[in-house]
LUMKOLPA-659295 format. One line per 10 residues: their letters; for each residue x, y, z of C-alpha. Coordinates in Angstrom, 3 decimals, decimal comma. Each point is the difference from the previous one (the first is absolute). Last residue first. Layout:
A	X/Y/Z  ...
***
This chain:
XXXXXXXXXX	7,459/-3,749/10,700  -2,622/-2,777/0,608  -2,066/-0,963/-2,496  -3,503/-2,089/0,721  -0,994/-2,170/-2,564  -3,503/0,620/-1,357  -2,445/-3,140/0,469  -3,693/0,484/-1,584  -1,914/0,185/2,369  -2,486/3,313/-0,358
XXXXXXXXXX	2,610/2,548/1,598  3,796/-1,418/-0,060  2,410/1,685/1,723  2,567/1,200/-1,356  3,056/1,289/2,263  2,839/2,635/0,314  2,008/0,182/3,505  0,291/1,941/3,258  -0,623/-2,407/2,827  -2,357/0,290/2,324
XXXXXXXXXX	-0,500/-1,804/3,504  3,164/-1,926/-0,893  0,555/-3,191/-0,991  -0,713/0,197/-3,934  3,319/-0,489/-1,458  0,161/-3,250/1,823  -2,370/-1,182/-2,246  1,741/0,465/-2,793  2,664/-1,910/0,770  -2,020/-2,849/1,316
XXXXXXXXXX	-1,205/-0,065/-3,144  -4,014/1,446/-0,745  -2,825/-2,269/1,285  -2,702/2,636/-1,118  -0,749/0,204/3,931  2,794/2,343/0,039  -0,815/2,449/-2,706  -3,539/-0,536/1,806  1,375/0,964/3,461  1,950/2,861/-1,046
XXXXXXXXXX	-3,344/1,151/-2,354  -1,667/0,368/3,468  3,065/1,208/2,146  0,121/3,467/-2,136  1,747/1,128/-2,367  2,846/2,338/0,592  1,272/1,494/-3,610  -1,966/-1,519/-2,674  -2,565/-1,450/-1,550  -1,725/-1,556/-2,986
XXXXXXXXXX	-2,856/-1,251/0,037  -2,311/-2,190/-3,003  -2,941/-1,139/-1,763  -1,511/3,315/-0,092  -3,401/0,511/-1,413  -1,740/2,953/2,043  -1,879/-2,826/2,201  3,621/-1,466/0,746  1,550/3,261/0,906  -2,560/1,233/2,164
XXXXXXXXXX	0,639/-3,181/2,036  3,736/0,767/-0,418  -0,817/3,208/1,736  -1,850/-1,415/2,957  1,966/-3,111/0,614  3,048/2,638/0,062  -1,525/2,365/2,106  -1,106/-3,068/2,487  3,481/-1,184/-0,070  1,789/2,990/1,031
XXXXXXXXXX	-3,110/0,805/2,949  0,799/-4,018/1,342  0,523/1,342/3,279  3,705/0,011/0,653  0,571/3,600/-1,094  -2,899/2,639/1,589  2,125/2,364/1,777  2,716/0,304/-2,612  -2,494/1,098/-2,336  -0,187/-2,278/-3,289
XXXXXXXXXX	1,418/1,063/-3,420  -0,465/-1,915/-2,931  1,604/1,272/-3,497  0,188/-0,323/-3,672  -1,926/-3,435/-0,658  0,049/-0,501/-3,506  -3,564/-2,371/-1,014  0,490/-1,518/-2,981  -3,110/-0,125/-3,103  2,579/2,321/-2,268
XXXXXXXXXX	0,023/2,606/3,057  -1,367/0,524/3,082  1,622/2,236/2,408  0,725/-0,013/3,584  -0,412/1,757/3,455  -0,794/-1,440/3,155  -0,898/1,880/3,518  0,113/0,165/3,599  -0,526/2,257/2,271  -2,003/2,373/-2,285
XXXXXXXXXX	-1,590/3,066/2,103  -3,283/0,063/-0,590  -1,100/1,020/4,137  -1,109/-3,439/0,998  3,000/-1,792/-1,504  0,407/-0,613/-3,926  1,507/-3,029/-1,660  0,636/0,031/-3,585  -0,259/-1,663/-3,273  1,161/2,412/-2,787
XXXXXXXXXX	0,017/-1,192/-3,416  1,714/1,767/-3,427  -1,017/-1,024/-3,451  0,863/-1,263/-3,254  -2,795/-1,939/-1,472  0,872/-2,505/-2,798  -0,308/1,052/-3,645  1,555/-2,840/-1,648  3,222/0,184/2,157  2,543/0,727/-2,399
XXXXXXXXXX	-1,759/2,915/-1,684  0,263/1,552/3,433  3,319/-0,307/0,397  1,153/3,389/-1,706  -2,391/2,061/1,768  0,274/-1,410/3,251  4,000/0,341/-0,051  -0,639/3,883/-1,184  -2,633/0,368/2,611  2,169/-1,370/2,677
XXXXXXXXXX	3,121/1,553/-1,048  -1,705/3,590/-0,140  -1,439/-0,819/3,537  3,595/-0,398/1,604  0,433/3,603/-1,184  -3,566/1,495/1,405  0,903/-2,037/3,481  3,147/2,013/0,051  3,136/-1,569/0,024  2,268/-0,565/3,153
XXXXXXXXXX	2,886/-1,218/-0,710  0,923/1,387/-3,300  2,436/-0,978/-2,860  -0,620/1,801/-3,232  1,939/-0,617/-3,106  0,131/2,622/-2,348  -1,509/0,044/-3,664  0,505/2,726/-2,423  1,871/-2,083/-2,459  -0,534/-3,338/0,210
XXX	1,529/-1,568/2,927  3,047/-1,629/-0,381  0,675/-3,851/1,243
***
């Protein structure tokens, strides 16, 4: 497919944070009729050591009553101790008081939605999917019980 006139494709690999911010507001923009008025906004939930440095942390964004979990990062010192899962109680806490009835995540989640995908008596097939300490993959996870499927990809 052509262009219009005076358009060029641009393929970049690393864009600026003000680029990646004009598709952002634009999507925003044109969704928010969608969504009834629903708060869009960005949450933090970190873990700070005795001198503010973050150690751990937990970034997402809440949008059309879902919470969109963009990343979780955890110290390599301090993996193993539950610190993934506490962010992630934390945020989808928030999440649920703000009016979200759902997560989605992905990349490397952590062992606590593993172990729920699993105990949601998925097929053996599935399941297997899910062996190792983290596995890189796209869920939902249901907020205020009402069953989302998960989705693997």
């Amino acid at each position: 497919m052509q262009l219009p006139a005076g358009l060029r494709l641009s393929v970049e690999d690393a864009p600026s944070r003000a680029d990646r911010k004009v598709l952002d507001d634009a999507l925003d923009a044109m969704n928010r009729p969608f969504f009834g008025g629903a708060p869009l906004c960005r949450v933090c939930v970190f873990v700070r050591d005795g001198d503010d440095k973050i150690v751990a942390g937990l970034d997402g964004m809440i949008e059309a009553n879902w919470l969109y979990i963009d990343n979780l990062w955890v110290d390599g010192s301090l993996r193993g101790q539950g610190i993934g899962s506490r962010l992630m109680a934390e945020i989808e806490r928030i999440a649920v008081e703000r009016g979200c009835h759902s997560a989605w995540g992905t990349g490397l989640l952590p062992q606590a939605w593993l172990r729920d995908l699993r105990d949601a008596r998925l097929s053996a097939r599935t399941q297997a999917l899910f062996s190792p300490p983290q596995l890189r993959l796209a869920a939902a996870r249901d907020l205020i019980g009402v069953p989302v499927p998960p989705r693997c990809c």
